[in-house]
Structure formats: C-alpha cells, structure tokens
C-alpha positions in Angstrom: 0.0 0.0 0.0 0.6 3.1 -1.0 2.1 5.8 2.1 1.5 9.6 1.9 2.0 12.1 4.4 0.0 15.7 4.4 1.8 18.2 7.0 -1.2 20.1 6.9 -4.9 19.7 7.0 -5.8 20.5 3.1 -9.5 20.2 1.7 -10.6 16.9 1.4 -11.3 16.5 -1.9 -7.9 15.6 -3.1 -7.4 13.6 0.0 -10.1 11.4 -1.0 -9.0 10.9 -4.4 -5.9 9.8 -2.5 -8.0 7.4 -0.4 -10.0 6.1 -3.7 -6.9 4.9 -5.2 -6.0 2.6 -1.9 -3.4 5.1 -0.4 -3.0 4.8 3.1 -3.0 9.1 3.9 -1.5 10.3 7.1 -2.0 13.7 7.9 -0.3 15.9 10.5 -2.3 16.5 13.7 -0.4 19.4 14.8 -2.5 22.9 14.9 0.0 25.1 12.9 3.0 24.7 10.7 5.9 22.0 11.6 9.2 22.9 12.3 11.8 21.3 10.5 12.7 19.2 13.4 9.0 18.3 13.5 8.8 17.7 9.9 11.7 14.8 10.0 10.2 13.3 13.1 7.0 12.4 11.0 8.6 11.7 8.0 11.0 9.1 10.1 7.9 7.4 11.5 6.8 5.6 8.0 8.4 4.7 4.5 6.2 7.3 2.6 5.8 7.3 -0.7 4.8 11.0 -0.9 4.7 14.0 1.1 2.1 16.8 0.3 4.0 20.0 2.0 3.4 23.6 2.1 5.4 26.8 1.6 6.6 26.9 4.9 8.0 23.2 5.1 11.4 23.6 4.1 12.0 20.5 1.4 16.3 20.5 2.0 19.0 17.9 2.2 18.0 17.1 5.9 14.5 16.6 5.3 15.3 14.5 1.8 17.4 11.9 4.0 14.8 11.6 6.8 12.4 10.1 3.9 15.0 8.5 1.1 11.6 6.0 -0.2 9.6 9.3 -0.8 9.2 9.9 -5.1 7.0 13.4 -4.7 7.4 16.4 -2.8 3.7 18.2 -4.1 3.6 21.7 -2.7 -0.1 22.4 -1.8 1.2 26.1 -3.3 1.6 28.1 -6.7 5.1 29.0 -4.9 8.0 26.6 -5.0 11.1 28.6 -3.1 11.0 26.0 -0.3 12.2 23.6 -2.5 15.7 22.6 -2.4 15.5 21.6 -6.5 19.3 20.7 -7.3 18.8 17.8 -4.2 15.8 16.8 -5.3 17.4 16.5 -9.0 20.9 14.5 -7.4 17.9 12.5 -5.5 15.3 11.6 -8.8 12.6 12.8 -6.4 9.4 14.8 -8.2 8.8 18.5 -7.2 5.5 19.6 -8.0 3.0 23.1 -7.4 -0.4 24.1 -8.1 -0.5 26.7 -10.4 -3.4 28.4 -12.4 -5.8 28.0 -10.7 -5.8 30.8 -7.4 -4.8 33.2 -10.3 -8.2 34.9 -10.6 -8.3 34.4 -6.6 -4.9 36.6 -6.2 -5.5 38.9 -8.9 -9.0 40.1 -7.5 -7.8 40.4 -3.5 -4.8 42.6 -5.2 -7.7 44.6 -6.7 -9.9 44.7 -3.4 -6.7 45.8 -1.6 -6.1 48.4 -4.1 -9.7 49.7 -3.6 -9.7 49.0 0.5 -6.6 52.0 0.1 -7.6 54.2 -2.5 -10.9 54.3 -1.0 -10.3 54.6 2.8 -12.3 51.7 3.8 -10.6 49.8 6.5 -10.0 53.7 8.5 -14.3 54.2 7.0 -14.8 51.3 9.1 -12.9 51.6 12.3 -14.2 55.3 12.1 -17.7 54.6 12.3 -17.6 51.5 14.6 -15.3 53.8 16.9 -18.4 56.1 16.9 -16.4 59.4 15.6 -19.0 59.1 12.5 -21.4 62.2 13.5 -23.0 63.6 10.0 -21.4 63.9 6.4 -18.5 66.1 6.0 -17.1 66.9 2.3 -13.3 67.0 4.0 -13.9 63.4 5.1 -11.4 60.4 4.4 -10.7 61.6 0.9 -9.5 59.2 -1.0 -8.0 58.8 -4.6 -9.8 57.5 -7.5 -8.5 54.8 -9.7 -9.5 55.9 -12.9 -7.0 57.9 -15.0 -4.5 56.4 -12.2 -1.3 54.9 -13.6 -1.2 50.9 -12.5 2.3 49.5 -12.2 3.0 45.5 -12.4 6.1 44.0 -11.6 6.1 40.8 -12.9 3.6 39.9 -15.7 2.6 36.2 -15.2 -0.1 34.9 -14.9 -1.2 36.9 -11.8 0.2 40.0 -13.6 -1.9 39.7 -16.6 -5.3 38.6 -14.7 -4.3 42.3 -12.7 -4.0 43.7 -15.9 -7.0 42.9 -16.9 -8.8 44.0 -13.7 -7.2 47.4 -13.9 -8.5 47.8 -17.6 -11.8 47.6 -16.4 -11.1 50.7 -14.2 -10.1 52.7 -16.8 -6.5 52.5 -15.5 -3.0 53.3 -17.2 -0.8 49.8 -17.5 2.8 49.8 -17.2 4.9 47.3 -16.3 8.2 45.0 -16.0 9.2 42.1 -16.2 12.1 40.1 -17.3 10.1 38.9 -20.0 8.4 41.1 -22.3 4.7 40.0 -22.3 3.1 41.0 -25.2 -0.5 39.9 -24.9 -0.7 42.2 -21.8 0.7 44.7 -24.2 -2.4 43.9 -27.3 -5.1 43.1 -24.8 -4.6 45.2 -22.0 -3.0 48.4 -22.7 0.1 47.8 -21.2 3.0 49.4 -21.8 6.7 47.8 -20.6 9.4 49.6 -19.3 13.1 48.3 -19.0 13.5 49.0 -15.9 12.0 48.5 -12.4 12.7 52.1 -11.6 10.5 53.5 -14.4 7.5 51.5 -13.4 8.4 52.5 -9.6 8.7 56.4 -10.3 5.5 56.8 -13.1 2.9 54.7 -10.8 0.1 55.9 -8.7 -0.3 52.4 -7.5 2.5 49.2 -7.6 1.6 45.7 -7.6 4.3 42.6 -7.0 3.0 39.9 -8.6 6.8 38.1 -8.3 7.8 34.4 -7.7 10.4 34.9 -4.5 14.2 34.4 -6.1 17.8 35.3 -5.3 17.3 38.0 -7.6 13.8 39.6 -6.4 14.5 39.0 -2.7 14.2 42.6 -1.4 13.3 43.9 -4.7 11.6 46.9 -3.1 14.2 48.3 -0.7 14.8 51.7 0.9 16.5 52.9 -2.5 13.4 52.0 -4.6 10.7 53.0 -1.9 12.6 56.6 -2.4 11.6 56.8 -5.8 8.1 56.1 -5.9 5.7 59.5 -5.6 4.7 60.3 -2.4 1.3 59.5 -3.3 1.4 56.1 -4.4 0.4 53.0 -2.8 2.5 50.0 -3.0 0.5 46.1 -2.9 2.0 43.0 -2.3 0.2 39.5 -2.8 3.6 37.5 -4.2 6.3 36.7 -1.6 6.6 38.5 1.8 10.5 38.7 1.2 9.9 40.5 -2.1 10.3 43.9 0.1 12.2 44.8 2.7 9.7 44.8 5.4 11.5 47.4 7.9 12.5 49.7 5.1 9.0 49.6 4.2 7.8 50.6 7.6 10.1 53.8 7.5 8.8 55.3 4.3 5.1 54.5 5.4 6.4 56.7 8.9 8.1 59.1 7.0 5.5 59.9 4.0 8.0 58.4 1.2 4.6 56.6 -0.4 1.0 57.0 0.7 0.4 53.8 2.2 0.6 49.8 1.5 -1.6 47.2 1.3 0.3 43.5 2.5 -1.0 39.7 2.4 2.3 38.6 2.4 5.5 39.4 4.9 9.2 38.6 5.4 8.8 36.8 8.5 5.4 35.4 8.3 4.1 35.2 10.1 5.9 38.0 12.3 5.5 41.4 11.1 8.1 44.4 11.1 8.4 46.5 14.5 5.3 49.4 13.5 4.2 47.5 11.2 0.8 46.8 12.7 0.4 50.2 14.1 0.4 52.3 11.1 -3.2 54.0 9.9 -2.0 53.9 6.3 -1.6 50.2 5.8 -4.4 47.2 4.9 -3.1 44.0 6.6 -4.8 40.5 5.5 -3.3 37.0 6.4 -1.6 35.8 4.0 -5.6 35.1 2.2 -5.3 36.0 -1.2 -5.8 32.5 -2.6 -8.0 31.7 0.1 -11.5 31.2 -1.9 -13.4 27.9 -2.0 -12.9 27.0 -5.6 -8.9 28.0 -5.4 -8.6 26.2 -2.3 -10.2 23.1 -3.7 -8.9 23.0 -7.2 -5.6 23.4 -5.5 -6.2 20.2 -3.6 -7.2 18.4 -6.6 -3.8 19.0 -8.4 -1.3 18.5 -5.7 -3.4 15.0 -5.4 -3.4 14.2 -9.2 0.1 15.5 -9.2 0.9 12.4 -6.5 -1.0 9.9 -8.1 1.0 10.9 -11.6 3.8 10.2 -9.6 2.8 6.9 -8.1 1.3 5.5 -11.2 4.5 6.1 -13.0 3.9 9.0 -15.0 5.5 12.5 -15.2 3.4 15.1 -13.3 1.4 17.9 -15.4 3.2 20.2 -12.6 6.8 19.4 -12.4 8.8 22.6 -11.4 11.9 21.7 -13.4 
C-alpha cells in the first residue's frame, strides 16, 4: 500500500482521491505549521511514498534523507522557493506546485486591496464602529480615485496579466516590468513595458508585485526603490513577503515616502516588522489572497493528481523543473 504524508490539514477532496486509489494518507495532527525538526520526526515514522508540503515546510537535504523512499514532494502552493530543486534533481525525487488555478483568486484580492486604500475603507470602518462618524462632511477620508490612475506591475505572469486585466476595467494606465516582455498584456490590456524597475516604480500611482520569491527579487523593493516612488502612491503585495524589505518599508510608510501599502504577504510570516501593525495607512490581510473555495479546492485536486501521476508512474502535469 501506498504511504502519503499531508503536514497540513488541506481540503478533502484531493485527500479522498488519495483514499480512492488505496493510499494509506497520514495527515499531520499538529495545529499550525511543523518545524523542520517536527517535519523529519513524521517523516521518520513511516516509508512514505509521498509528502504533500506547504510553503513553509522547508523541502532540503536534511528533510530528503529523513524520507529516502519518498518519489514526490507536491507543494499544496503556486510557490515553490522552499524547494531545495538541485537535491531533489541529485535524489530523482518529483517537485510539483499548483499553479493556475488561485490566479483569478490573487489577482481580485490585489484589486480589493487596491480599492480598500484608495478608498479609505478599512480607517471608513474603524471610524464609524469607533463612533467618531457624526453627519457627512465633504473634507472626510478623501480618498484617490482609480480611474485615469497609472497601475504598475512588476512581474507579468499569470497573476500580472489577470491584474491587468482587472485594472482595464477601471479605466486604468498599465505599465509594467518584467524580465520577460509579455506581449499579450501589451495587445489586450493596454500595457505598456518599461526596461526598468525604476520607471514602473517612479511613473505609478499604485504598484503591484506579482513576483515568484528568487535570489534576484529578494528585497526587490528596498529603501533605495521606496525613495523613488511618488509620495502619493500606494505599494501592494500578494507574491512573496521577502519580495520587500519589510522594515524599510515601515520607514517610508512613517516618514511619507509613499501613501500607504496594502500586505498579504511578509518577510517573517508570520511575524510582522516593529510598527508595522500600528500604522493607519496600511491594509493588513493573512496571507488570504488564494483563500477562496474553488482556489482552495482545485488546488487540492492538483497536488493529489500530481501524486497519483507520480505513483502510477507518469511524469506530473506540474513538475517545477
């Protein structure tokens, strides 16, 4: 029989397409993420033949030898950057994600965080349900309208484009950058790329990561690139926490560099920078973005099929290399 581990309660769907095919599915009992120490004390208990993980389970060297008869590592993610992929290539062990199909479900909490800012609701509704809210006043919470506004994209994926195409539908200005040139953004869309990260930063009224976390977009917004943005701007991130520099971030919402920031994601999830979490001009949501019923599903469905690719000898529609 068939062995798979699951360090994390997922939704059952693609648990019981597990269970339909005979596998024998163990899955973690712990409220929370494992540690690393936690994770190779599971792992060690059984001869699994697959492990579906999460973003924060840290698939490295250790946790490869605490589990040598596991074939598939199948990230219950669209992200992959916990992967250690050279020692799972040196090890012929499958690494697989679950991409498509939150895109629509990140690119529309991007959107309502762009709107929550430009449109003051979060301080609308601590105002009122603080009872300050005594009669209409024109000077009131003024806010920013989208339309006309210039929308910046960094990155121009598949969460990019679906943004994209949100932001048309606003009436919006497109620009954007990306390492490659995506020219159905450009035909569809509106969009118009810029070489540089810099020229999206310094012509946007609003900026949206929509970045896989690398080597080379780790800290991609840093104190240097927060001082070129206008001062009115907003700055959105739904990709990778890391993808800014958290405490550099927290200085130039202090100091007025840019207007405010809207965050699902953070460096340290799930610790926030010191201030963070006491500034009026932020929106904070819990790392949600994919968090609908159909992503959430659908998501279970692939890492599942994914495994049973696997373990029915096949390659796996979602191989990350």
């Amino acid at each position: 029989m068939k062995k798979i581990f699951v360090t994390r309660t997922i939704p059952e769907n693609g648990l019981n397409m597990l269970h339909a095919k005979g596998y024998f599915v163990t899955v973690s009992k712990k409220d929370g993420p494992l540690t690393k120490e936690e994770l190779i004390q599971e792992l060690q208990k059984d001869s699994y033949d697959a492990v579906v993980s999460l973003l924060t389970d840290p698939i490295d060297p250790d946790v490869f030898a605490a589990t040598p008869s596991t074939k598939i590592f199948a990230n219950y993610a669209v992200g992959f950057n916990n992967f250690d992929i050279e020692e799972a290539k040196k090890r012929n062990v499958f690494l697989t994600n679950t991409p498509g199909v939150l895109t629509d479900s990140v690119a529309e909490h991007t959107m309502a965080l762009a709107l929550a800012l430009t449109c003051r609701i979060v301080e609308g509704d601590i105002f009122v349900k603080s009872g300050k809210y005594v009669g209409w006043d024109p000077l009131l919470l003024i806010g920013k309208d989208l339309k006309g506004s210039t929308l910046g994209i960094i990155g121009s994926g598949r969460i990019g484009a679906r943004i994209a195409y949100h932001a048309k539908g606003f009436d919006m200005k497109i620009a954007y950058y990306d390492v490659v040139r995506n020219e159905n953004i450009e035909k569809e869309q509106g969009a118009v790329f810029y070489a540089t990260v810099e020229e999206v930063l310094r012509m946007s009224d609003v900026v949206v990561l929509a970045v896989p976390l690398l080597d080379s977009t780790r800290h991609l917004i840093n104190k240097e690139r927060l001082a070129i943005m206008k001062p009115s701007a907003y700055l959105i991130n739904t990709a990778r926490g890391p993808v800014i520099d958290e405490k550099a971030l927290v200085e130039a919402l202090q100091k007025g560099t840019i207007r405010g920031a809207g965050l699902d994601v953070y460096e340290n999830e799930p610790e926030l920078a010191q201030g963070l979490k006491d500034l009026p001009n932020v929106v904070l949501t819990p790392h949600i973005a994919s968090a609908t019923e159909f992503a959430r599903s659908e998501m279970s469905r692939i890492a599942a099929e994914n495994i049973i690719d696997v373990l029915e000898g096949r390659i796996p529609k979602n191989s990350v290399y």
